[in-house]
N, C-alpha and C positions, 0 to 999 in steps of 0.2 A: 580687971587690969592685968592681974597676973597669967591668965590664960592668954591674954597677946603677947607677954613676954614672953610665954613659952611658946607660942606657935613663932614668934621672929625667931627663937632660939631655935628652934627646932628645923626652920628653914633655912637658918645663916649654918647651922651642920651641914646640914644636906647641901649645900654650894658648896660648902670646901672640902666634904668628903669625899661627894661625887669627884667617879673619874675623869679627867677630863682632856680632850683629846690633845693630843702631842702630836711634836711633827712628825715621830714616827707614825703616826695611823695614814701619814698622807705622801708620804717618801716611794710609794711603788712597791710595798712589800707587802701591803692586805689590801682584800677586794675590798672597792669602794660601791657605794650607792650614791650617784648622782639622781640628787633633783631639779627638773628645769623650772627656773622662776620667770623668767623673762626673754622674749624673741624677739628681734628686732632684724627687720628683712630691709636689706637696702638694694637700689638698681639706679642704673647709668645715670640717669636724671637726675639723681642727689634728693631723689625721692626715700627716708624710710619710715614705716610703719612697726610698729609691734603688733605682734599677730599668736594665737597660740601655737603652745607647742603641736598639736593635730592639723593646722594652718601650714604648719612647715615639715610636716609629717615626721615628727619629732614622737616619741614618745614621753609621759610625764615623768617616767623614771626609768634610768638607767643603772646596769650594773658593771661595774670594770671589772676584769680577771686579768688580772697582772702575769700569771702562771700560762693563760695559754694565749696570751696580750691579746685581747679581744673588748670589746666594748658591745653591748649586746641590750635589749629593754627588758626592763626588769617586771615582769608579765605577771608572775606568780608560775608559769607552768615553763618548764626546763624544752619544749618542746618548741620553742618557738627557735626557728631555724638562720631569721634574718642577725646579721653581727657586724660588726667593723672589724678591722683587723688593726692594732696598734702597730706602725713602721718603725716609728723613731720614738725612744723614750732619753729623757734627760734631763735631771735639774738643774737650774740655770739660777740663780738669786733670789733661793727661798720658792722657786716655783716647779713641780714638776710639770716639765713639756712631755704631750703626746703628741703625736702627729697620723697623718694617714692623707688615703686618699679613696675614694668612693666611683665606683663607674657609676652608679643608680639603675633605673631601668632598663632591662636589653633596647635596642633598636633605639634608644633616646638618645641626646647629647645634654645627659646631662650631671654629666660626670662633677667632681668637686673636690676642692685637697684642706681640708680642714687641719687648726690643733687647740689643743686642750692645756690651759693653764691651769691648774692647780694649787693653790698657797699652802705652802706643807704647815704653816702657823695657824691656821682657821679651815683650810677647805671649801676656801671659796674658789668656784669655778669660772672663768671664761671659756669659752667656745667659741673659734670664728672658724667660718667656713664659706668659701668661696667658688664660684664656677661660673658658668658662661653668662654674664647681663643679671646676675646677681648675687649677693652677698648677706651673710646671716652674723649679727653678732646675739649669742646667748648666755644668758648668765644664772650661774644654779650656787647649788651646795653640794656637800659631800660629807658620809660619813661612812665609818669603815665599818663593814660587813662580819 
């Protein structure tokens, strides 16, 4: 009996010592690590589906650089060339907004103007993103880099 008090004691420390994220980790001032949990692809017909994130050529994790406003996937290798470029940044009621816009493939039409909501309280993520006959909502996490 006493060895489970001491393991709850010892875990009720460990929760209140742990540091724990503040809305400064999610304000725009440290790189973040987004993870994508959930895609959800809508079009004209009020048809949508969840699909994965590789479905919507999404990678599974992303990295924000607030320093050179880029949003880019988080690979493991610095060599990976493809990135978004952050346009508009702005907190808005507890949320930072990112914004942008995406041409996609040369010679396609399939350009798109997405933004990123943020809750500087948790780091919870929305994503929508939108272009020509259809629409993405996704939904992640974040945590500072």
């Amino acid at each position: 009996m006493k060895r489970y008090i001491w393991i709850l004691f010892v875990f009720l420390f460990t929760m209140i010592a742990a540091p724990a994220p503040w809305a400064g980790d999610f304000d725009g001032t440290k790189p973040l690590l987004i993870s994508i949990i959930r895609v959800i692809e809508c079009t004209p017909d009020g048809t949508c589906n969840e699909v994965s994130p590789a479905d919507a050529e999404l990678p599974q994790f992303m990295k924000i650089d607030f320093t050179n406003k880029t949003i880019s996937p988080a690979t493991g290798d610095d060599e990976t060339p493809k990135h978004t470029t952050i346009e508009r940044q702005e907190v808005v009621d507890g949320k930072l907004i990112l914004q942008g816009a995406e041409d996609g493939y040369d010679k396609m039409r399939d350009g798109l103007g997405w933004t990123m909501a943020i809750s500087e309280e948790n780091g919870q993520v929305v994503l929508t993103a939108s272009g020509e006959q259809v629409a993405f909502v996704i939904f992640g996490a974040s945590l500072p880099m």
